[in-house]
C-alpha positions in Angstrom: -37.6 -83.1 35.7 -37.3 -81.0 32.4 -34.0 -80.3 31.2 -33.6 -77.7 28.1 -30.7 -77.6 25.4 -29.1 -73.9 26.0 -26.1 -72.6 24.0 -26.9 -69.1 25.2 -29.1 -67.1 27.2 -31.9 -67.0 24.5 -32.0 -70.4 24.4 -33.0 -71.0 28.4 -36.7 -71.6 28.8 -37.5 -69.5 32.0 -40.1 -72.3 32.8 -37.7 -75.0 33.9 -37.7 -76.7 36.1 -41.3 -77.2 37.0 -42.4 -76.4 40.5 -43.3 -80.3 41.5 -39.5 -81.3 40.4 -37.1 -82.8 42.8 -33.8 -81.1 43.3 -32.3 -84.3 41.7 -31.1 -82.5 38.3 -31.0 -79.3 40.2 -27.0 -79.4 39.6 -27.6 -80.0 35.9 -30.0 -76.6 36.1 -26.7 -74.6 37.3 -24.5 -76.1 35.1 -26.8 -75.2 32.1 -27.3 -71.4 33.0 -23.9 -70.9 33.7 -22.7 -72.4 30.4 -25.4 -70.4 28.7 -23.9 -66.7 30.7 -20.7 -67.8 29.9 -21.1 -68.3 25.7 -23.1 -65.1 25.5 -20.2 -63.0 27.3 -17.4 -65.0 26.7 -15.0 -62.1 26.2 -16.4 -60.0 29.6 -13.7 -60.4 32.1 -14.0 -57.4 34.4 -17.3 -55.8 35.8 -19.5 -53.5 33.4 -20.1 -50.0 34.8 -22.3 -48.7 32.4 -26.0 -48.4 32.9 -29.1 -50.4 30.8 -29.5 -46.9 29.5 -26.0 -46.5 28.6 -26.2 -49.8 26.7 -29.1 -49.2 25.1 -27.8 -45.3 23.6 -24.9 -47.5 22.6 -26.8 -50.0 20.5 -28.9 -47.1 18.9 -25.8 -45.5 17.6 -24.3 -48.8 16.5 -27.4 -49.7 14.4 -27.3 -46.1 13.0 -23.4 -46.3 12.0 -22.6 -46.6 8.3 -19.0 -45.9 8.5 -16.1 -48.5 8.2 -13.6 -49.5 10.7 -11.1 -47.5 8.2 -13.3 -44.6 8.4 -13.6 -44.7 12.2 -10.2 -45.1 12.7 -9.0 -41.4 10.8 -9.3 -40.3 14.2 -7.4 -42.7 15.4 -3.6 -40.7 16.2 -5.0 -37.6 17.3 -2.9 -35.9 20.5 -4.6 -35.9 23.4 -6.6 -32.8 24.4 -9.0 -32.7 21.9 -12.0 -32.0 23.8 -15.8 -33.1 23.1 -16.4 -29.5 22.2 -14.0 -29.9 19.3 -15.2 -33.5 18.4 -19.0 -32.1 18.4 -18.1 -29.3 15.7 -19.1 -32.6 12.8 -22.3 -33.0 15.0 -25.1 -32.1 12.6 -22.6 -32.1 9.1 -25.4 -33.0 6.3 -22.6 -32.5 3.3 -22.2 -35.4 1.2 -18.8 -36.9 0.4 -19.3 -35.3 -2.9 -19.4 -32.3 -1.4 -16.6 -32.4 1.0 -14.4 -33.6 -1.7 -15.6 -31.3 -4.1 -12.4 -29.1 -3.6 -10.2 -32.4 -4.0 -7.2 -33.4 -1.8 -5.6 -30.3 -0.6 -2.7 -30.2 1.7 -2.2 -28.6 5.1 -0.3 -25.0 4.6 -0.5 -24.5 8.2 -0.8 -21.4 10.2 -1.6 -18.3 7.6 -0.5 -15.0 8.8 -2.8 -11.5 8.6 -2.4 -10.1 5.0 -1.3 -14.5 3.1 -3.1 -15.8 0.3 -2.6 -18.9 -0.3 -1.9 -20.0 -4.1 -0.8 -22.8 -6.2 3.0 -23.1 -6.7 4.5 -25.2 -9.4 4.3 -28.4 -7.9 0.1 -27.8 -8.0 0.6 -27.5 -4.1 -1.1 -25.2 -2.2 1.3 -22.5 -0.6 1.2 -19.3 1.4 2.5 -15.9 -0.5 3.1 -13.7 2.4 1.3 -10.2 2.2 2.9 -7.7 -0.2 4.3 -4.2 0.7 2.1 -1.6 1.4 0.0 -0.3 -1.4 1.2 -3.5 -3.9 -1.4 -5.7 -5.9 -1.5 -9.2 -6.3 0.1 -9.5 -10.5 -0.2 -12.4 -12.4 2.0 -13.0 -15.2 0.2 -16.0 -16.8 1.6 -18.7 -14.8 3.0 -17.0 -11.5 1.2 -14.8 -8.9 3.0 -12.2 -7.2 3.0 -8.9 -5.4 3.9 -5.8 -7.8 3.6 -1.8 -7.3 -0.1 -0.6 -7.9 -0.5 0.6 -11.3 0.2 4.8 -11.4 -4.0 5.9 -11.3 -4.2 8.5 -14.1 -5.6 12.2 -12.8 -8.4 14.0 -13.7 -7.8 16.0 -17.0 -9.1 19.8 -17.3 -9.8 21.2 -20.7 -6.7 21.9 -22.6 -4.6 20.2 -20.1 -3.3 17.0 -21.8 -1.0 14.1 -19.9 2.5 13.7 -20.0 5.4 11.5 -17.8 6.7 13.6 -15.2 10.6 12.3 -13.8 9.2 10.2 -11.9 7.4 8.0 -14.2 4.2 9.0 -13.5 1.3 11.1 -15.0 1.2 14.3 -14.9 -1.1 17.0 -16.5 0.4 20.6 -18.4 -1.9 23.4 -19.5 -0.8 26.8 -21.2 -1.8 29.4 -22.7 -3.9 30.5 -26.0 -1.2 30.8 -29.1 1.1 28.0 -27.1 2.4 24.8 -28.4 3.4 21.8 -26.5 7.5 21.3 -26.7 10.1 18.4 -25.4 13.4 19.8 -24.0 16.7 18.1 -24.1 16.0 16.4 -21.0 12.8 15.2 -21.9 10.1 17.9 -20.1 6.9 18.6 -21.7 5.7 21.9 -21.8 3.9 24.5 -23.3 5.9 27.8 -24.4 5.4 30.6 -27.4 6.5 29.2 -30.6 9.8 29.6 -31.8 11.0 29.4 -35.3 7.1 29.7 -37.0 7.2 33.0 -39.0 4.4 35.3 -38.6 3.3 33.9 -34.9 4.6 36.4 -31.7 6.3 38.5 -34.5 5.2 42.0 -36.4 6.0 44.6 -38.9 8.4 47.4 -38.1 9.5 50.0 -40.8 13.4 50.6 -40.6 14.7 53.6 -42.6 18.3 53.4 -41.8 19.1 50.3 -43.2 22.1 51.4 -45.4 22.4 49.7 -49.1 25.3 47.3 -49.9 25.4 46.3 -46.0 24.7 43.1 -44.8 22.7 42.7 -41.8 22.2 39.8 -39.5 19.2 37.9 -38.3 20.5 36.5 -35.6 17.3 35.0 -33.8 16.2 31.7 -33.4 13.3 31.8 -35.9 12.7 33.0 -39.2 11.9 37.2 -40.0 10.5 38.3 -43.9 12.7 41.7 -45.3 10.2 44.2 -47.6 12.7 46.3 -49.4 11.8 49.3 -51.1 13.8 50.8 -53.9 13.4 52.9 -56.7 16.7 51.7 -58.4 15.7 47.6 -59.5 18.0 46.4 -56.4 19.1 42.6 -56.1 18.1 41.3 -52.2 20.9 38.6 -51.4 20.7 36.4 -48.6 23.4 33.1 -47.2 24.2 31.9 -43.9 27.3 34.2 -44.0 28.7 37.2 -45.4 30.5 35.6 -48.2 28.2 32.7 -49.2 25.3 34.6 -50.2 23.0 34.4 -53.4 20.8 36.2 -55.4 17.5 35.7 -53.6 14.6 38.7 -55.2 15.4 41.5 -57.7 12.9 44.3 -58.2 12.2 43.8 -62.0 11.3 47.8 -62.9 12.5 51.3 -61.5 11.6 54.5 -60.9 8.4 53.4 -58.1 7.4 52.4 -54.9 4.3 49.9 -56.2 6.7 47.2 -56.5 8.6 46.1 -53.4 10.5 42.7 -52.6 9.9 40.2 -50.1 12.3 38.0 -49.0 12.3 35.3 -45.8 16.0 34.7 -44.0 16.1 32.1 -42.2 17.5 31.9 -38.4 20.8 32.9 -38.4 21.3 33.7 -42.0 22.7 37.3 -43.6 21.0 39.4 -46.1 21.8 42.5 -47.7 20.5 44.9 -50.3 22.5 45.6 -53.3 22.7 48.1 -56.5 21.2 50.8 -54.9 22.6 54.6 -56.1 21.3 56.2 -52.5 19.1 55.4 -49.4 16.4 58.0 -48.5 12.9 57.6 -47.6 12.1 56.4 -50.8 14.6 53.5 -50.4 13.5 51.3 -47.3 13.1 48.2 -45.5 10.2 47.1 -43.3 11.0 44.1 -40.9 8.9 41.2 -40.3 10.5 39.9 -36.9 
């Protein structure tokens, strides 16, 4: 009767024993395969439900597996309840590990509320910056990013208007009129008005026959006026910021006719008076610029 050497299954010979053998080494036949099962599965100790099918899915995944135990084993310490739904969102991942590490080693910020950004912080660790106040913009001063009022948006601009700061720190546009100059008050306001103190603008000629010689007269506006004094009798003009600090300002250099009149400008404020004149008639006059 044949008897084969068998460590494990593979090694049986399915021929053995021969039809015309006598069960005299039929005991060693048992012994053999059962020695042979036993080696091939020696670490089976309960019964295996799964199907030849099952198996052999199995062993076509196996042979298809790159990864190592390590690998594997990242899932390893998940809480329970993950589902296969959430397991199959890697099935069909093509990326690389070049390009899921492209964006390097970033830590878990958590749950990001509606509005977050998430930013670097000092550490170089990713953080949330909760969402800013309504109408803010993100601001970065070089190093930091944070949320900061929206820059005041400039208006539209008319012709003639031009920009200024209003009180409340932002823009604002003033226009005026033809002749009108821009002017800052006390408190800071911007706006156009009629020119003060600028001799000759908003200001005309008016003839004034009962000025009396030897009298001073005040000019007590806020901008400059121009005296034209007629005289037949070579009168002095004196003009001074009062009565009794005057000097000598024009003197009519010939008598006797009207072809040669004086004109003198007093400032804001100041006095001026004709002097050395014998009488005042219509000959002897003063036109007044104001």
């Amino acid at each position: 009767m044949a008897l084969e050497s068998a460590t494990y299954i593979n090694d049986l010979n399915a021929a053995n024993p021969a039809a015309t053998d006598g069960l005299a080494q039929a005991d060693d036949h048992f012994r053999l395969i059962k020695g042979a099962v036993k080696a091939t599965f020696p670490n089976v100790t309960g019964a295996i439900n799964a199907t030849h099918g099952a198996l052999d899915a199995a062993a076509t995944f196996a042979g298809a597996i790159s990864a190592s135990a390590f690998e594997i084993n990242v899932l390893d310490g998940i809480s329970t309840g993950l589902t296969s739904t959430e397991l199959s969102v890697l099935d069909g991942i093509t990326a690389s590990t070049a390009s899921l590490n492209l964006v390097g080693s970033l830590p878990v910020v958590g749950a990001l509320a509606e509005g977050s950004v998430v930013v670097g912080n000092s550490s170089s660790v990713a953080t949330t910056l909760p969402i800013g106040a309504t109408g803010s913009v993100l601001l970065s001063n070089g190093t930091t990013a944070t949320w900061a009022a929206a820059p005041t948006q400039v208006p539209s601009v008319s012709k003639g208007q031009i920009l200024v700061g209003n009180a409340s720190s932002a823009y604002a546009t003033i226009s005026g009129t033809e002749g009108q100059v821009p002017t800052i008050t006390s408190s800071g306001t911007v706006a156009f008005t009629d020119p003060a103190g600028v001799l000759g603008v908003a200001q005309r000629w008016r003839a004034d026959t009962e000025r009396a010689a030897d009298t001073f007269f005040h000019n007590n506006s806020s901008s400059a006026i121009m005296v034209q004094a007629y005289t037949t009798s070579g009168p002095i003009m004196d003009v001074g910021p009062s009565t009794d600090d005057t000097v000598p300002i024009a003197q009519s250099d010939r008598d006797g006719d009207l072809d040669n009149p004086m004109y003198v400008i007093v400032p804001a404020y100041h006095y001026w008076r004709v002097s050395g004149v014998d009488h005042v008639d219509s000959s002897n006059r003063q036109n007044i610029l104001d």
